[in-house]
C-alpha positions in Angstrom: 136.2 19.0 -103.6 133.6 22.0 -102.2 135.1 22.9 -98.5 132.6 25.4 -98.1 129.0 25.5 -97.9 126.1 28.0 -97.3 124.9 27.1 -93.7 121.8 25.4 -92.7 120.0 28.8 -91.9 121.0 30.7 -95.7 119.5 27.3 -97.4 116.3 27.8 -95.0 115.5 31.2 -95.9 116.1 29.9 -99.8 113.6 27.6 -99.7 111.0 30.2 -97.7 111.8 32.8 -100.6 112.9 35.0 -97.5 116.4 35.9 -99.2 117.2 38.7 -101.4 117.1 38.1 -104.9 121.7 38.6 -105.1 121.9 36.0 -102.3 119.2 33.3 -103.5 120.9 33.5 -106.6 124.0 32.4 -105.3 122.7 29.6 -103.2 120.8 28.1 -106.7 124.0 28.6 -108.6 126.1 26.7 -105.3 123.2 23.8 -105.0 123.9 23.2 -109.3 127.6 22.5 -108.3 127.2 21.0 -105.2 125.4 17.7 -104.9 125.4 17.7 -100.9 123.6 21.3 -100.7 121.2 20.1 -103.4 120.1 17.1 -101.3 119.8 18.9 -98.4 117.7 22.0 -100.3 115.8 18.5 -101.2 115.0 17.6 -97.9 114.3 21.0 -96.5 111.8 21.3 -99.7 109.7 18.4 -98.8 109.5 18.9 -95.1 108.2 22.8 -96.0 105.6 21.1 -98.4 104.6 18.2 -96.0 104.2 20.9 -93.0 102.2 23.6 -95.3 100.0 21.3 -97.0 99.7 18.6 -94.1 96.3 17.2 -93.2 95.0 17.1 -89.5 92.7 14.7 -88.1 90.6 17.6 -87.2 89.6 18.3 -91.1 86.5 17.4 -93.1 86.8 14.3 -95.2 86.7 15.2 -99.1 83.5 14.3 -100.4 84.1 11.3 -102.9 82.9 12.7 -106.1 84.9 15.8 -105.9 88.2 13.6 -105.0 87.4 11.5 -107.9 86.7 14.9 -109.8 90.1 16.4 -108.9 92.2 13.2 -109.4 90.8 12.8 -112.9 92.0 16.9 -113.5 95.2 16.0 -112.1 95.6 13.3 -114.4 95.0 15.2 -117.4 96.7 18.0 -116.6 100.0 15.8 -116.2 99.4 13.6 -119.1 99.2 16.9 -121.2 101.9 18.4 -119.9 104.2 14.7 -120.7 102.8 15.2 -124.1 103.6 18.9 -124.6 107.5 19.2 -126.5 106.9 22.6 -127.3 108.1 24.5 -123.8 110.0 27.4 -124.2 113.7 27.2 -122.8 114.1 30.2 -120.8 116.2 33.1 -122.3 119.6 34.2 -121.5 122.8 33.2 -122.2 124.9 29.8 -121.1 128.6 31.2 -121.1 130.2 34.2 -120.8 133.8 35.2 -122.8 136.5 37.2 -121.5 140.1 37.9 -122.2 139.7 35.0 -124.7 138.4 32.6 -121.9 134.5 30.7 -122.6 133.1 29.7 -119.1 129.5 27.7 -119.0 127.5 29.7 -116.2 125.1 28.0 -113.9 121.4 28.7 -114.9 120.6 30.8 -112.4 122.7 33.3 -113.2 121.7 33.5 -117.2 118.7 35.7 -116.9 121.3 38.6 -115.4 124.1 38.3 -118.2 123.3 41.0 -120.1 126.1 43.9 -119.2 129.4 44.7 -120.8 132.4 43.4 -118.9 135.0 46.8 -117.3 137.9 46.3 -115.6 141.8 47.2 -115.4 144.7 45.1 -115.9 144.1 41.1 -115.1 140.4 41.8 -113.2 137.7 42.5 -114.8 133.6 42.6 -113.8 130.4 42.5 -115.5 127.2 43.8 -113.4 124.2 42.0 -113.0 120.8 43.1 -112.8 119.4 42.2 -109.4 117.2 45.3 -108.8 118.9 45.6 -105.3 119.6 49.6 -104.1 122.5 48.4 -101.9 123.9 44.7 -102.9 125.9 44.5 -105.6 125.9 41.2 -108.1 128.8 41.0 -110.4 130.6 38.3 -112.2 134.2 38.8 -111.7 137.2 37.2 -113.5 140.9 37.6 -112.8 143.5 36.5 -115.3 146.3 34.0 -114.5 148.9 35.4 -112.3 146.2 38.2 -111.4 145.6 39.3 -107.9 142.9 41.5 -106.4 145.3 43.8 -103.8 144.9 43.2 -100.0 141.8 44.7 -98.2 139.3 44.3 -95.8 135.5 45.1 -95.6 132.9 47.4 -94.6 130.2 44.8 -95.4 129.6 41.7 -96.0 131.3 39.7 -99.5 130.3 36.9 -100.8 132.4 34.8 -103.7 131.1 31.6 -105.1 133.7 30.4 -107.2 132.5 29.1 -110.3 135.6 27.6 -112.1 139.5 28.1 -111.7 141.1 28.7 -108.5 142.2 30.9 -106.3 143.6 31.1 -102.6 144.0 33.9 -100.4 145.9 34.2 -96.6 143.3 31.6 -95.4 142.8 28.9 -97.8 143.0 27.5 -101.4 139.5 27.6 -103.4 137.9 25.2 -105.8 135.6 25.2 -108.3 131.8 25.5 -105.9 133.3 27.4 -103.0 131.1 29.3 -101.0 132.6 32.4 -99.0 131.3 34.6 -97.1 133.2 37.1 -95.4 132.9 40.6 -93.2 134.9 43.2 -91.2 136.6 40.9 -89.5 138.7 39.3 -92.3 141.5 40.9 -94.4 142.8 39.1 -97.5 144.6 39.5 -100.8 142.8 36.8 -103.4 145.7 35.7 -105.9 145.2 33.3 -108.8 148.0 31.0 -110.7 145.7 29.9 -113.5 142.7 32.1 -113.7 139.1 32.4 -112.1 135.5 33.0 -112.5 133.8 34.4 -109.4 130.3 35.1 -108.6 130.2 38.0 -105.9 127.9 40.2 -103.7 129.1 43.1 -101.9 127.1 45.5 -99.9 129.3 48.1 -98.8 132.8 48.9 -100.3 135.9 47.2 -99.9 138.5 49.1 -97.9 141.9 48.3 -99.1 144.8 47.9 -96.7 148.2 48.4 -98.6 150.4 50.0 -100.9 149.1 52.7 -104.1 145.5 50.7 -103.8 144.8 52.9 -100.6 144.6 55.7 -103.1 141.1 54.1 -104.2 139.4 54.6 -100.5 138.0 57.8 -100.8 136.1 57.0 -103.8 135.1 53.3 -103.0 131.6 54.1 -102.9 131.5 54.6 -106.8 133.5 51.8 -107.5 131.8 48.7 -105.5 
């Protein structure tokens, strides 16, 4: 079950094309795994369209011949298009593999997939192309057991958990999670049987404890 959402004012700015291109990829990719944000990405949808192309009393009637004109356009148009089976399907890919693990990857995400996966012991993280100079889009697995080591953050994270589990000093995550985090929290995500993450970071992670201190002073090359 998804316990966390984007809020009403993130799915807003979706649908107005008024959110960067890391962040409306995240909401599309939450919407494809959550039927309750897809309904209300719906409903906002339609009342955008009804209030854009919404007719006053106060316009001039359409002369007849031209409505006829258009109608008959419109008709053809969409009867062609029912009777076209040769549409492209768009490229990219529909999984990823790591570590000997295959995960199916929401569509919005395919057109980015086209890095190398790095990484160190059980994490690992392959770069997307969002053609953002300060966000940064990544796909991030840990292996079972794996942990990422306690920190905090000098930005804003985002994690949009795409299949496995993890939990951290705050909660237990599923499978369509969306979490979105700043400087005011501090956690240590740990994972029993493996995850697949979609993240966005803008500024570096500071971490908090133990030998992963040592990476603070270069964080800026490593986020």
């Amino acid at each position: 079950m998804i316990n966390y959402h984007p809020n009403e004012q993130l799915l807003a700015l979706h649908i107005a094309g008024e959110l960067p291109l890391s962040m409306s990829i995240a909401i599309s990719a939450h919407a494809e795994l959550c039927s309750i944000c897809q309904q209300n990405l719906n409903q906002l949808n339609d009342a955008a369209s009804d209030e854009a192309f919404q007719i006053t009393n106060s316009t001039a009637e359409i002369d007849t011949d031209m409505s006829d004109m258009l109608e008959q356009l419109m008709s053809t148009t969409l009867d062609d298009l029912d009777n076209y089976h040769g549409r492209a399907e768009p490229d990219g890919v529909d999984h990823v593999t790591i570590k000997g693990d295959t995960f199916k990857i929401p569509r919005a995400l395919r057109q980015q997939v086209n890095h190398p996966w790095q990484g160190i012991g059980k994490v690992s993280r392959l770069r997307l192309d969002t053609g953002e100079d300060k966000a940064r889009a990544s796909l991030l697995h840990i292996a079972a057991n794996g942990e990422i080591p306690e920190h905090t953050h000098k930005g804003t994270e985002l994690t949009l958990l795409l299949a496995g589990e993890f939990s951290d000093e705050f909660n237990s995550y599923q499978p369509g999670d969306f979490i979105l985090l700043d400087e005011n929290h501090q956690h240590s995500p740990k994972t029993i049987d493996g995850c697949l993450c979609y993240t966005i970071v803008d500024a570096p992670l500071y971490f908090t404890k133990g030998f992963s201190k040592l990476l603070n002073p270069i964080g800026e090359l490593i986020y």
